[in-house]
The first five atom37 places (N, CA, C, CB, O) and aatype in JSON, in Angstrom:
{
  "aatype": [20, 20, 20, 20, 20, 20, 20, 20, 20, 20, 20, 20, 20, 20, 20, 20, 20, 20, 20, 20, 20, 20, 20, 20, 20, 20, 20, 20, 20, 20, 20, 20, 20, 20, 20, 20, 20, 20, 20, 20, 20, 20, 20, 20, 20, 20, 20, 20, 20, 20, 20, 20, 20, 20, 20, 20, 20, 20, 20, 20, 20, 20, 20, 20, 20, 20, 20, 20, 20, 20, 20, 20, 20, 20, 20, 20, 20, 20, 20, 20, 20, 20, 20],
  "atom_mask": [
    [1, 1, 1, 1, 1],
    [1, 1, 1, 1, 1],
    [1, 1, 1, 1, 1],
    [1, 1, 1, 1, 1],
    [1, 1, 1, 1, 1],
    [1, 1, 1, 1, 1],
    [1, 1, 1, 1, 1],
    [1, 1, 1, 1, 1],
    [1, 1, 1, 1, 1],
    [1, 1, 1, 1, 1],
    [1, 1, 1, 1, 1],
    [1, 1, 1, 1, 1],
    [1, 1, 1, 1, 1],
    [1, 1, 1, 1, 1],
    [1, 1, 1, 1, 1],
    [1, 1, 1, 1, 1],
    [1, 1, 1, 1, 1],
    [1, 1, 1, 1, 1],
    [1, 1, 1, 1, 1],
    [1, 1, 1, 1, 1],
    [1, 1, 1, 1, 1],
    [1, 1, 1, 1, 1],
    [1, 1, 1, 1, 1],
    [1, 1, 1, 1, 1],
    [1, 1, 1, 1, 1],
    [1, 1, 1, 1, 1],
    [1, 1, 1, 1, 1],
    [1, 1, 1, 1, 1],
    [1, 1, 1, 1, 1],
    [1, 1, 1, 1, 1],
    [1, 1, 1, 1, 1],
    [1, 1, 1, 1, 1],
    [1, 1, 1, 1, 1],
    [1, 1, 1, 1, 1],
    [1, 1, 1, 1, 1],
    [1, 1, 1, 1, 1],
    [1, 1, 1, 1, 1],
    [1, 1, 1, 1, 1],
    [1, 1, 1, 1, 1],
    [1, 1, 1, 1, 1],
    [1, 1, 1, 1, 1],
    [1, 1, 1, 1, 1],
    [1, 1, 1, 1, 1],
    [1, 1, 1, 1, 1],
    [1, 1, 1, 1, 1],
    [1, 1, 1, 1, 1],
    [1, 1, 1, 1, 1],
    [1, 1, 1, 1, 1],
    [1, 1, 1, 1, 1],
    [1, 1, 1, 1, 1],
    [1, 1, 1, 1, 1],
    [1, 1, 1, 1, 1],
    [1, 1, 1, 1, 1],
    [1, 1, 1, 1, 1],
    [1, 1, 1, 1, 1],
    [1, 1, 1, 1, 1],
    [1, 1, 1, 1, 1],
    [1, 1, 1, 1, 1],
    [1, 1, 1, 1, 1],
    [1, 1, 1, 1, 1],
    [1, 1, 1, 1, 1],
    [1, 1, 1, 1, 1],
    [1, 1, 1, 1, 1],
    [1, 1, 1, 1, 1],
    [1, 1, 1, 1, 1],
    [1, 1, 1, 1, 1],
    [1, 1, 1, 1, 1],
    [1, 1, 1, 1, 1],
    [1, 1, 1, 1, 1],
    [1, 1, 1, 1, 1],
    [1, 1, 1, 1, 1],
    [1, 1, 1, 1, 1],
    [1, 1, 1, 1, 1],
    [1, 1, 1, 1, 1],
    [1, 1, 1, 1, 1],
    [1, 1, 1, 1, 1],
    [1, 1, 1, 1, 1],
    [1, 1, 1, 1, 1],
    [1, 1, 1, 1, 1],
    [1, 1, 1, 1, 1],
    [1, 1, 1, 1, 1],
    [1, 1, 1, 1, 1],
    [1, 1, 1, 1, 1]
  ],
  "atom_positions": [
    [[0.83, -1.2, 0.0], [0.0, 0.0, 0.0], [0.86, 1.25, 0.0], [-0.94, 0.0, 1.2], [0.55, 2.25, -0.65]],
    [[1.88, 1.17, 0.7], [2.61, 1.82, 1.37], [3.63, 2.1, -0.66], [3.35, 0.79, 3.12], [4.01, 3.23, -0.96]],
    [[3.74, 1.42, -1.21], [5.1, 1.47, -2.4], [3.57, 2.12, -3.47], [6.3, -0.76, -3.05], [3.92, 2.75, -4.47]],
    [[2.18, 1.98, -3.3], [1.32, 2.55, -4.19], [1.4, 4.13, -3.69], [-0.19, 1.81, -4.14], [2.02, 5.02, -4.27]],
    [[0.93, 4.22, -2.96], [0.7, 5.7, -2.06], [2.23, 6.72, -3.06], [1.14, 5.33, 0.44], [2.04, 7.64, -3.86]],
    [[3.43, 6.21, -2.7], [4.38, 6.86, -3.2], [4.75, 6.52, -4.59], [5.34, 6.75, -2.41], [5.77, 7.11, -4.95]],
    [[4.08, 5.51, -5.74], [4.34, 4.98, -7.03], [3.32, 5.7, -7.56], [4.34, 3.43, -7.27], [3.44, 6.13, -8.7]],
    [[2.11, 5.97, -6.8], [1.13, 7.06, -7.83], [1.6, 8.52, -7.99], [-0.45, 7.27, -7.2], [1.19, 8.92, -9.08]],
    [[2.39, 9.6, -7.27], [2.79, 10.8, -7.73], [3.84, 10.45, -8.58], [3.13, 11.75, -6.71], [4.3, 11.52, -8.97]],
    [[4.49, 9.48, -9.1], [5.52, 9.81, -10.05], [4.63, 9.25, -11.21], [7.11, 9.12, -9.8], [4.39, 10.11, -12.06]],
    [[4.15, 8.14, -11.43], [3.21, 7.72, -12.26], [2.48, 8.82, -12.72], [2.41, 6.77, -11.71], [2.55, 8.76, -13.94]],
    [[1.82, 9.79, -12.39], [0.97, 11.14, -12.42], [2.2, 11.72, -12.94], [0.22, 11.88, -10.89], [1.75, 11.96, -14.06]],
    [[3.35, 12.11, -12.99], [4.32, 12.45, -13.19], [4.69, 12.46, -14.42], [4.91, 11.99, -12.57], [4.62, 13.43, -15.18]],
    [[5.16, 11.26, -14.72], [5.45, 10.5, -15.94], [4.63, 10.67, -17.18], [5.39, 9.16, -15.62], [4.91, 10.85, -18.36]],
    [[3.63, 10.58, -16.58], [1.78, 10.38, -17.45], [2.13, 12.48, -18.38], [-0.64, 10.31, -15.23], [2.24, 12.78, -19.57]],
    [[2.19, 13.21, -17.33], [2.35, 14.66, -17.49], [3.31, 14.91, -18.6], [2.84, 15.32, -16.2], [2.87, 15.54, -19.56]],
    [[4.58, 14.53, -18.61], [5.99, 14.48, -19.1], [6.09, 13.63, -20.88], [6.92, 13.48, -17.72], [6.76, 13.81, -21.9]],
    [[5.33, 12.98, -20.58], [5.08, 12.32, -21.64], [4.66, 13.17, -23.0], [4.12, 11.43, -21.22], [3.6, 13.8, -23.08]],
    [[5.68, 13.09, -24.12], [5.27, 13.88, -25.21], [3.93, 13.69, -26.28], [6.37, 13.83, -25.91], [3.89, 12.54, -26.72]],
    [[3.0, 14.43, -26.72], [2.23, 13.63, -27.78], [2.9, 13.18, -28.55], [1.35, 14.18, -28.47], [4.1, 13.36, -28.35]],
    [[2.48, 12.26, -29.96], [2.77, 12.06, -31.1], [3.03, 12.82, -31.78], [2.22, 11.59, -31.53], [2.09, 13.59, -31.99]],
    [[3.87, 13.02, -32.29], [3.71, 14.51, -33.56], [3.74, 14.34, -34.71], [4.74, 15.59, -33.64], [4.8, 13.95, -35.2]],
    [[2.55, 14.56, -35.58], [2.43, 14.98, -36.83], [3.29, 15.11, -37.89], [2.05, 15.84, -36.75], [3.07, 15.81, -38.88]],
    [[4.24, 14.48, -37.69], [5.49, 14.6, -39.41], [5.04, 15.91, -40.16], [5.18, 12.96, -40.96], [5.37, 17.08, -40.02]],
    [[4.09, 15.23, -41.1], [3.6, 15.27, -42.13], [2.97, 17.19, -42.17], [2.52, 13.9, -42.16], [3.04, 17.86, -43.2]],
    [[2.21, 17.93, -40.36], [1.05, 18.46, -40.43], [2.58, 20.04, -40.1], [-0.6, 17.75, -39.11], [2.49, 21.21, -40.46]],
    [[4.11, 19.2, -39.14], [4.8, 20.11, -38.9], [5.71, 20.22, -40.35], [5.49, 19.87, -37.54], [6.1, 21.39, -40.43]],
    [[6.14, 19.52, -41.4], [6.5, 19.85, -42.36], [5.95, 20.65, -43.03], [6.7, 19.16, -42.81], [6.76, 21.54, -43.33]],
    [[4.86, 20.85, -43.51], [3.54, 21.69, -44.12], [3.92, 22.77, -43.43], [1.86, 21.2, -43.82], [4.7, 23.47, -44.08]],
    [[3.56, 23.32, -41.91], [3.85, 24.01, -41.76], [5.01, 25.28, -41.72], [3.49, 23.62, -41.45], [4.78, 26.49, -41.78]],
    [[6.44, 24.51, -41.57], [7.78, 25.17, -41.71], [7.89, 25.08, -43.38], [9.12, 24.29, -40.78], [8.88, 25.64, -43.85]],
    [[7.25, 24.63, -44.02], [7.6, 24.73, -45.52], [6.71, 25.62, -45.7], [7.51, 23.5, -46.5], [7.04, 26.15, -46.76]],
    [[5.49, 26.26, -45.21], [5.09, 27.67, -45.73], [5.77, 28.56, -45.29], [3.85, 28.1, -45.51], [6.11, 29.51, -45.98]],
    [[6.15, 28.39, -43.8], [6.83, 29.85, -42.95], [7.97, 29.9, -44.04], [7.54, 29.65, -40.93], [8.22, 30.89, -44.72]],
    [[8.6, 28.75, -44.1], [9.68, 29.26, -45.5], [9.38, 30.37, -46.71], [9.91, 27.94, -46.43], [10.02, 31.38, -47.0]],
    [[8.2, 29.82, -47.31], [7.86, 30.24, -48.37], [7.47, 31.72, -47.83], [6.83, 29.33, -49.07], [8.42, 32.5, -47.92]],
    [[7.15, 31.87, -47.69], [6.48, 33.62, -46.45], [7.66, 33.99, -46.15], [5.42, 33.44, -44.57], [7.79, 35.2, -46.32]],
    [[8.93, 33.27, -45.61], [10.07, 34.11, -45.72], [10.99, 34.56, -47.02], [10.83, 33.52, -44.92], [11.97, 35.28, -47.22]],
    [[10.39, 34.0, -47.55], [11.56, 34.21, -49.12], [10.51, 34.81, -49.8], [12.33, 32.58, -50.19], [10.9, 35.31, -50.85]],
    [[9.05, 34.97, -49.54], [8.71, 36.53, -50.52], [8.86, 37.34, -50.17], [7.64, 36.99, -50.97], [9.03, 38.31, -50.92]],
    [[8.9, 37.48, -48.7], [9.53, 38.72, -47.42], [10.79, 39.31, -47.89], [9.98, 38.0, -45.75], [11.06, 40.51, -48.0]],
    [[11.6, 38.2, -48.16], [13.26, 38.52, -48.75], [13.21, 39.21, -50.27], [14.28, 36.84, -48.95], [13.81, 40.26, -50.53]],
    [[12.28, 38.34, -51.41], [12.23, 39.17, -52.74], [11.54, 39.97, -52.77], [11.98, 38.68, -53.8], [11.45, 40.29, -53.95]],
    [[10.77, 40.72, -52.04], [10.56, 42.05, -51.87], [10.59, 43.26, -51.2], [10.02, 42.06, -51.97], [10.13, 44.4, -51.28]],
    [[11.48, 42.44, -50.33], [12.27, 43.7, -49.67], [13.85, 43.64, -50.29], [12.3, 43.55, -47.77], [14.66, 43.98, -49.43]],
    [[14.42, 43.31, -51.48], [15.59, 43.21, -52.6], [14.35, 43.84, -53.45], [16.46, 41.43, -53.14], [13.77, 44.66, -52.75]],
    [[14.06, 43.76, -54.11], [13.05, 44.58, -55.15], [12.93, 46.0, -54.58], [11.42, 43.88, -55.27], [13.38, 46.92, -55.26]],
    [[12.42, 46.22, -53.54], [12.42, 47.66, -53.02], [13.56, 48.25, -53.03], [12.0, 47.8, -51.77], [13.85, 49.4, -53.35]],
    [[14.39, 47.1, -52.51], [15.87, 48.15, -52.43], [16.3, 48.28, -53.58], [17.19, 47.67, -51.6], [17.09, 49.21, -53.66]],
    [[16.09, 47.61, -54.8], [16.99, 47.56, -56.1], [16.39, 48.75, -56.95], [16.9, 45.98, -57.0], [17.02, 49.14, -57.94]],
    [[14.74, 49.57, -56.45], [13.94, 50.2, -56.82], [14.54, 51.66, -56.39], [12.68, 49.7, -56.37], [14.75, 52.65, -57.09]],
    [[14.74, 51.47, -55.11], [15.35, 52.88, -54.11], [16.49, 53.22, -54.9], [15.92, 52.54, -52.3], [16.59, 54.31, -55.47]],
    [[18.04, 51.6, -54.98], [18.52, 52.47, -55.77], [18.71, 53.14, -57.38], [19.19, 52.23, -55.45], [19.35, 54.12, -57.78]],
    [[17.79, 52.1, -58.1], [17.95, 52.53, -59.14], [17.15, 54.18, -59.45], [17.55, 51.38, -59.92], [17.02, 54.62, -60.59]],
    [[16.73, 54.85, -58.33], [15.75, 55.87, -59.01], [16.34, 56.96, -58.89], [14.37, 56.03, -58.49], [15.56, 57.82, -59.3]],
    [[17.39, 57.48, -58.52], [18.23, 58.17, -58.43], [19.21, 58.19, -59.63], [18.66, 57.91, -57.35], [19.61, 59.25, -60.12]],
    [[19.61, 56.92, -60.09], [20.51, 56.91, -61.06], [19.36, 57.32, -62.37], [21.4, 55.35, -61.12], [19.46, 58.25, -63.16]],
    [[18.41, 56.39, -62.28], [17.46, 56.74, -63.66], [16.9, 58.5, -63.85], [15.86, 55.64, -63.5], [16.35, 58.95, -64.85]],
    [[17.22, 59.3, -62.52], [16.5, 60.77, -62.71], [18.18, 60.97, -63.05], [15.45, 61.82, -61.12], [18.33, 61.55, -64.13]],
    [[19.09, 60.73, -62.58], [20.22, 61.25, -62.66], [20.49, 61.04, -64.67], [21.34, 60.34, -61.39], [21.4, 61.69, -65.19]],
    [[20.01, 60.54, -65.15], [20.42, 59.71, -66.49], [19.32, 60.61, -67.45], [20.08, 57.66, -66.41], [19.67, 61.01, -68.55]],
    [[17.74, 60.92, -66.83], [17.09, 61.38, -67.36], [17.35, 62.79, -67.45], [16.18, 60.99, -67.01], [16.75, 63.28, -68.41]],
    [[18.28, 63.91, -66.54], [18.81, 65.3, -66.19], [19.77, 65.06, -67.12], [19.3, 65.74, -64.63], [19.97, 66.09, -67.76]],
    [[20.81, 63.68, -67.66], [21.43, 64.2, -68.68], [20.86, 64.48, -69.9], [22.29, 63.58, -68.88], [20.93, 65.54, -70.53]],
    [[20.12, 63.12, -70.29], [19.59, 63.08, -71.38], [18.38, 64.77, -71.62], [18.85, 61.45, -71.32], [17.83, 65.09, -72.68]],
    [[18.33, 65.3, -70.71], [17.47, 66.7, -71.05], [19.04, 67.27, -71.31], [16.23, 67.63, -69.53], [19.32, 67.67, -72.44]],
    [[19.93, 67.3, -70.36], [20.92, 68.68, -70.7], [21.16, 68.01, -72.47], [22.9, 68.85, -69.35], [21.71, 68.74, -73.29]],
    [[20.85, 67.07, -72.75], [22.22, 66.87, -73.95], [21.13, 67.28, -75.01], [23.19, 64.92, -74.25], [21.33, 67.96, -76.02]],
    [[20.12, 66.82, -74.66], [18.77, 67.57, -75.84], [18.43, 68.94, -75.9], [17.28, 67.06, -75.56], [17.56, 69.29, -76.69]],
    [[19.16, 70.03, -74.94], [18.89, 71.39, -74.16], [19.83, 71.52, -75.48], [19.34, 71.88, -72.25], [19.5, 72.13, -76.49]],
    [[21.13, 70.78, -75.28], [22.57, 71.74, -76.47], [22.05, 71.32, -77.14], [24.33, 71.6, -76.73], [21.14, 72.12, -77.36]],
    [[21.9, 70.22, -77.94], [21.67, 70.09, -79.41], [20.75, 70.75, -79.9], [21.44, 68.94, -79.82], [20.84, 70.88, -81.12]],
    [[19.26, 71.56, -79.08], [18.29, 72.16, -79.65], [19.25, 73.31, -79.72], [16.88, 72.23, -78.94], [19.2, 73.87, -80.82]],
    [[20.28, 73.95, -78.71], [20.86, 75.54, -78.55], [21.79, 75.49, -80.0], [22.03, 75.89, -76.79], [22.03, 76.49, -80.68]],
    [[22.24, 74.2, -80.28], [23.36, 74.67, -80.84], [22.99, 74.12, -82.38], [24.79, 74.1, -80.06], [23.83, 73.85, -83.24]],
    [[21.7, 74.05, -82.5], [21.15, 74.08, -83.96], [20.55, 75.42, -84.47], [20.04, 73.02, -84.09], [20.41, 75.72, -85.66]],
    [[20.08, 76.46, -82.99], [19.57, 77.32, -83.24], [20.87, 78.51, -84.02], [18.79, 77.59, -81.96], [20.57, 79.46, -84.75]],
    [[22.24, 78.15, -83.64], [22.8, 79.01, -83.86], [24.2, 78.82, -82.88], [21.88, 80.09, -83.76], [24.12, 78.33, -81.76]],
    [[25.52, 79.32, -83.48], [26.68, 79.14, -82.72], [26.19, 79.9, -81.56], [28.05, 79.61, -83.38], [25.44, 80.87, -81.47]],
    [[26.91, 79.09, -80.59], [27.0, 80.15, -79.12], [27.49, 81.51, -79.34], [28.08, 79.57, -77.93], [27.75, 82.11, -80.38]],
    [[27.58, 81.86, -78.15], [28.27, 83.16, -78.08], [29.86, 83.19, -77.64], [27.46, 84.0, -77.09], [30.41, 83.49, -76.58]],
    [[30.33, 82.77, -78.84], [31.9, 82.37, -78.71], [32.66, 83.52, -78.46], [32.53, 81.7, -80.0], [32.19, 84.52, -79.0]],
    [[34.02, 83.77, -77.61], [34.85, 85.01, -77.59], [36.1, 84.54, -78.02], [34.95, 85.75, -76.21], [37.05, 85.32, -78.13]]
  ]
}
């Protein structure tokens, strides 16, 4: 009586401690979307940045392409004002 009394709190114990079964199949599914959710997270935050920097260079490219269309309209109208 006496080895039950003290064999039932660890038994209760044990019973607690004890892991479920786990799902293979339901935790693969799952870490294979969080994947997928992380790598569109990643190609579009590289898209944004490749956006940030290209827009600077493309206004920078578009300020030439006006200056170089500015001379060729000035310097069809007539020679500069050469000294």
């Amino acid at each position: 009586m006496r080895l039950t009394v003290l064999l039932a709190p660890l038994l209760i114990l044990l019973a607690a401690c004890e892991p479920e079964p786990e799902n293979i199949q339901a935790k693969a599914e799952t870490m294979s979307r969080q994947l997928e959710e992380r790598a569109n997270q990643i190609r579009a935050e590289a898209e944004n940045g490749v956006d940030a920097q290209a827009a600077p260079l493309e206004n920078e490219a578009d300020d030439l392409l006006n200056q170089i269309a500015g001379n060729a309209s000035g310097n069809a109208a007539g020679p500069a004002n050469v000294q």
